[in-house]
N, C-alpha and C positions, 0 to 999 in steps of 0.2 A: 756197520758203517754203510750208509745209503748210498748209492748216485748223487753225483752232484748234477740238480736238474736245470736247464736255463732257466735264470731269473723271470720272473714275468710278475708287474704290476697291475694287482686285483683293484679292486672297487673295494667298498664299504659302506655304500649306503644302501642298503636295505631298502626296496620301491616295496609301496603297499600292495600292489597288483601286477600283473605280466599277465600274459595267455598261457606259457607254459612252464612251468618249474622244473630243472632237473637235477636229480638229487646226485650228487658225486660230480668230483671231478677232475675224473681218470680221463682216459684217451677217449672211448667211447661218448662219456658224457659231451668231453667238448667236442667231438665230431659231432654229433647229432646238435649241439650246440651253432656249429659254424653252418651247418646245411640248412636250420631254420634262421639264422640271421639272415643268410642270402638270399631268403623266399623272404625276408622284411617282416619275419614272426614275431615280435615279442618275445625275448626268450632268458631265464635268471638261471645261471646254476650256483649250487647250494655245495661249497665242500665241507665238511668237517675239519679235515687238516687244512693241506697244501697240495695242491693239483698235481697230478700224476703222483702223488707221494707213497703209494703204495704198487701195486702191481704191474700200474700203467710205466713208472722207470723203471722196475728192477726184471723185468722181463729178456732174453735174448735176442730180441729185436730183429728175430723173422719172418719174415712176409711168405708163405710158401699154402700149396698145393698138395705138394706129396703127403702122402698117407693120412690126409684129411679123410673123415666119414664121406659119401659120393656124395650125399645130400647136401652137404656144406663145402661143396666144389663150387658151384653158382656163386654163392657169397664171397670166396676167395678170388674168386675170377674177374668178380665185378670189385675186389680190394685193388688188385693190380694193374687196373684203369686207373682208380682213384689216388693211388699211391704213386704214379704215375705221372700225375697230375697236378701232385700235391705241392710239389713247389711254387709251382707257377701262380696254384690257387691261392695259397696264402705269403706268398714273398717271401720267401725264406727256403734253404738248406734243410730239410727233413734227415739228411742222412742216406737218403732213399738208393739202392746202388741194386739193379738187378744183374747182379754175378752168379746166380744159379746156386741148388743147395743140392748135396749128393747125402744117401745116404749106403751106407757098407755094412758088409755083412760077414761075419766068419767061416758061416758054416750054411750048409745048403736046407736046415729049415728057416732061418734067419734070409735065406735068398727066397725059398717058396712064398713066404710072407712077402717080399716084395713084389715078386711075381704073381700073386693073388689079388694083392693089391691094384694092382696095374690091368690085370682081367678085368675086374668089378666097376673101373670107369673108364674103359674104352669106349664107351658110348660118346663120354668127353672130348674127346679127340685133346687131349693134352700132349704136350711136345715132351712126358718123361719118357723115359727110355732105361732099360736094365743096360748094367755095364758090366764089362769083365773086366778082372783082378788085373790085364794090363792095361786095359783103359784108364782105372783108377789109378794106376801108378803114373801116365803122361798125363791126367789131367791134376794129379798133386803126385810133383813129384818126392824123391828121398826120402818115402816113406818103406819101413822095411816090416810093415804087418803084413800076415800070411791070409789076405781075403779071399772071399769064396766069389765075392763079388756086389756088385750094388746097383741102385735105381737113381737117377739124374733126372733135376728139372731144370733147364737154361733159364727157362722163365721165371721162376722163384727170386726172392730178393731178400734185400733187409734194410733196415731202417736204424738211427739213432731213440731208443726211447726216451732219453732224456732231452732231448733238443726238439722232437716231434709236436710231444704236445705242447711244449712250448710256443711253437710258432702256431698253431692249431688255436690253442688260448686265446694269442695277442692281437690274427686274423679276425677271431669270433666276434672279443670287444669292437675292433674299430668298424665292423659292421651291426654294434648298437647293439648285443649279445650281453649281460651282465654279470660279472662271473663273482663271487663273494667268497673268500676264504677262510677259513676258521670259523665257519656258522654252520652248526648241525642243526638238521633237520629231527625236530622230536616225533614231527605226529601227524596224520594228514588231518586235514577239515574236511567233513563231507557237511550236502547241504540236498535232501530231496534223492537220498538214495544213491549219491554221487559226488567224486572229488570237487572239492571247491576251494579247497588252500591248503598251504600248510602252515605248520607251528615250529619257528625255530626258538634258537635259544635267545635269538634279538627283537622278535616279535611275530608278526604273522602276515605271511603273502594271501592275498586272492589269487585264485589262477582257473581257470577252463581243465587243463591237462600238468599230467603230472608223470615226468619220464623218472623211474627208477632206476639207474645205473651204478650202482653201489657196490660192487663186486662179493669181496669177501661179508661185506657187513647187510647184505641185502635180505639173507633167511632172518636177522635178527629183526629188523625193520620191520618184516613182514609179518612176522611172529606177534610183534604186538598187535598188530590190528588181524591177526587169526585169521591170518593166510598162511601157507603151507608150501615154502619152497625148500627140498630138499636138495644141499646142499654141503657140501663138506669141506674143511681145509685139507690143503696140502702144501710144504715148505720145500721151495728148489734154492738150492746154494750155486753161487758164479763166482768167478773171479774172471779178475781183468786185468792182463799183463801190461808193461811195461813196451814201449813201443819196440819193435823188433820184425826184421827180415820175416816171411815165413812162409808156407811153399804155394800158398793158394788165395784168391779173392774168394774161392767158394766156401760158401760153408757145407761143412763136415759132421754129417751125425755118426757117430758109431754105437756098437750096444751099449759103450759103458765110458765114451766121452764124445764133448761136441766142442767145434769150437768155429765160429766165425771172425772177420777182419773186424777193427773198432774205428771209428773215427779218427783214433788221434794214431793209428801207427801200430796198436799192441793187438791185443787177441782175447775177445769174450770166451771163456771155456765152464763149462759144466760138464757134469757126473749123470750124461744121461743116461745112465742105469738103475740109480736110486731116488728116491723123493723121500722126505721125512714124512710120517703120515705120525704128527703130535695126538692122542685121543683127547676127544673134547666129548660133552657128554651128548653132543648132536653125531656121533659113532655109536652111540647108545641108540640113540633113537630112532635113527636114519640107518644102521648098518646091517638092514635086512635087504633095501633098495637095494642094497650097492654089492651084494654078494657076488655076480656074477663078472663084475669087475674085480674083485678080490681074488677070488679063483683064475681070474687071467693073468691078474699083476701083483700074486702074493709075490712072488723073489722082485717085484719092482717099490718093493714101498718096505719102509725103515722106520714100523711102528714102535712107538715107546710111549710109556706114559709116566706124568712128571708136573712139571710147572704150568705146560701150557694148560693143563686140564685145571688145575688150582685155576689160575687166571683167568681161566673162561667161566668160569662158578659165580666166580665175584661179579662178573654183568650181569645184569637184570636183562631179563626175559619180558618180563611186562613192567609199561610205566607208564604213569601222565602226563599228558602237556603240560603241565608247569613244574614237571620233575629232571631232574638231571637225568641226561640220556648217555646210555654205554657210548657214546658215539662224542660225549663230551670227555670223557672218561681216557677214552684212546681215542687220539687224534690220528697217531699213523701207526698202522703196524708195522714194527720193526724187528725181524727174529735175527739170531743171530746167524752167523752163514758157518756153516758142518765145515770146520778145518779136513774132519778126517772125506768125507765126499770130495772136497774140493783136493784136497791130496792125492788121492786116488783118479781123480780123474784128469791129474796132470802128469802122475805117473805111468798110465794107461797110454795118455798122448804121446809121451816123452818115447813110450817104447814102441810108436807105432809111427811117431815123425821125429826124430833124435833132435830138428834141426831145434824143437823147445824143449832141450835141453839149457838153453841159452834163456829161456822163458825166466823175469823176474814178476812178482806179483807184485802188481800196484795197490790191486784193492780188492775187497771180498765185499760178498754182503748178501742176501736171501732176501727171499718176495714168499708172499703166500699166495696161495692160487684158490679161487675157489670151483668145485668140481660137482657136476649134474650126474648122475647114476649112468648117461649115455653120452657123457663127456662132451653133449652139442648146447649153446647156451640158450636161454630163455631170452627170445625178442618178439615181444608180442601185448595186448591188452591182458587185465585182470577180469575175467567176465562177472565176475561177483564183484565187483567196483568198479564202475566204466568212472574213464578219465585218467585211471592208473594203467599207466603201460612199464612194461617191464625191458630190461635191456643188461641181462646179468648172466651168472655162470658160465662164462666163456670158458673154462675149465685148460686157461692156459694158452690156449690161442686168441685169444682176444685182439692182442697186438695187430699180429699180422690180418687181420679182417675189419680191422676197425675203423678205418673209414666207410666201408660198406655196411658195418653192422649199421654206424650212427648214423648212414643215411638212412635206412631199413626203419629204424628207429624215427628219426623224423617223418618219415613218409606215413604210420601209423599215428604220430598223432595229430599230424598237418591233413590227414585224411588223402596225402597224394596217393599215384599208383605206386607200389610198393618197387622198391628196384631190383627185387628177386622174389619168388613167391616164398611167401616167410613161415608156410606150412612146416618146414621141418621143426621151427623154432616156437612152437605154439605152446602157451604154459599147461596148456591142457593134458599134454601128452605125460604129463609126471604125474599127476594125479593119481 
């Protein structure tokens, strides 16, 4: 069972030309969407499903800082301007509340990792701070775990995903943005060695540029036209309590639960200890890259294989523009959300803040994420196709950066000055 996301009424007619096409339309796509309508760009995006309908709502809807890569500190930094800002800029409630994120620890390597953490971006001059096991108990209190201690950002936040892009959307269109739902994008057009449209399943745009933001679906995309973005899935399971009392605005990471405030009253919680890692046959192909990730987060991931590998077989890998595309095939991905993850990490909570014990579950449900070998996402040109830029693999933080990324994003194909230097995010670097 999904988020229920704000309503938001799309378009349907399909223009024969724009300046820019962006394929997806998750959070990113429509950031990058709103920041070239504002510069008076020409701008269409292209969903498959229904906006935000996959990772963009089912995300925990954190805006944070802490134990980002250093490299991808600038882009969060310059998020919480943005986010910041984001009510005012599109008239509406985002959600956006900066109550600060803590994360705790039980045991003193669990604490050195924080504190290593905190060495390697002092340059940053960021306002975290290590805390001791009674600081964490006056800033949430009645909890009765035995910590070693944690790291605190005041400035970290979080946001509604399912209200977010909503109002992000309905901002884009009424600055002349076009947003089209249920029309996948089958194929680019090139024309002279270069993008010059695409091919949907309704007909065909001309266009100058062409943002990719596709998340999970963007290695298959890319696949057809023999590009090479490695990329892999990963399934997180949430649930969402029932409104209730509870001892903190902050949110709370622990090893093996998280949980933040929700809009209506209850409490977002997850099993951050586990991810379902489904094998698809791109763990075949790709899971040489990704070893050294493995090796760090083998007790982090809860591999099995099963249906999802069946299901992934049956999409086509290569196809024609006037062929039915995997992307017609699945509109949204929808996995089922792990009762037993989501159990355990109410159980884990329950034993370390009793007061959810009182905690009723409203609703469950899972996102899939998709994941770079260095876990930092691809925002940048395709140099073997100029026109094609990319804006994918945010490997689960997407969310909380994504006004920043889609500025970043617009700024490469609008030719501005870039709003962070976007070197970290280069697709070259995976090659």
């Amino acid at each position: 069972m999904s988020p229920t996301i704000d309503p938001v009424q799309t378009q349907q007619q399909l223009p024969p030309a724009t300046t820019v096409v962006i394929i997806g339309g998750g959070i990113i796509g429509l950031t990058a969407a709103l920041t070239l309508a504002e510069r008076k760009i020409p701008v269409v995006v292209l969903e498959k499903g229904r906006i935000a309908g996959e990772q963009s709502s089912r995300n925990l809807g954190w805006v944070r800082k802490t134990s980002r890569h250093a490299d991808d500190i600038p882009l969060a930094l310059a998020a919480d301007r943005l986010w910041a800002q984001m009510p005012e800029r599109v008239g509406a409630d985002v959600g956006y509340r900066q109550a600060g994120i803590m994360f705790i620890a039980r045991n003193e390597a669990q604490m050195n990792m924080h504190a290593g953490w905190l060495k390697s971006v002092e340059h940053l001059n960021l306002d975290t701070r290590l805390l001791s096991a009674r600081e964490i108990a006056d800033k949430v209190p009645g909890g009765k775990g035995d910590w070693q201690g944690g790291i605190y950002t005041p400035s970290d936040a979080r946001a509604e995903p399912t209200q977010a892009s909503s109002a992000i959307a309905r901002k884009a269109m009424a600055l002349g943005a076009v947003i089209i739902e249920n029309c996948a994008v089958r194929t680019l057009q090139t024309s002279g060695g270069r993008v010059s449209g695409v091919v949907t399943e309704r007909g065909e745009i001309r266009c100058e540029q062409v943002l990719l933001a596709g998340g999970l679906w963007s290695r298959r995309f890319l696949g057809n036209h023999g590009i090479d973005l490695p990329t892999l899935p990963l399934v997180c399971s949430v649930l969402r309590t029932q409104p209730m009392e509870g001892p903190t605005e902050t949110a709370v990471g622990a090893p093996d639960f998280s949980f933040r405030k929700h809009k209506d009253g209850g409490f977002i919680i997850t099993q951050r200890g586990k991810l379902d890692a489904f094998l698809t046959l791109d763990h075949l192909l790709l899971g040489r890259r990704y070893l050294p990730q493995l090796k760090a987060q083998r007790d982090f991931l809860k591999i099995s294989l099963g249906k999802y590998f069946l299901d992934d077989l049956t999409l086509a890998r290569r196809w024609k523009s006037d062929a039915v595309s995997p992307f017609e095939k699945v509109r949204v991905t929808d996995p089922a959300a792990n009762a037993t993850l989501n159990g355990d990490a109410l159980r884990n909570l329950r034993a370390a803040w009793p007061v959810f014990e009182k905690a009723e579950i409203a609703q469950a449900w899972a996102g899939t994420i998709d994941v770079t070998p260095d876990s930092n996402p691809v925002i940048g040109p395709v140099a073997t196709l100029p026109g094609l830029t990319l804006a994918t693999g945010f490997s689960g933080h997407g969310f909380g950066t994504s006004p920043a990324a889609g500025h970043l994003a617009a700024d490469l194909v609008s030719g501005e000055t870039p709003i962070i230097d976007p070197a970290p995010y280069r697709f070259e670097r995976l090659a």
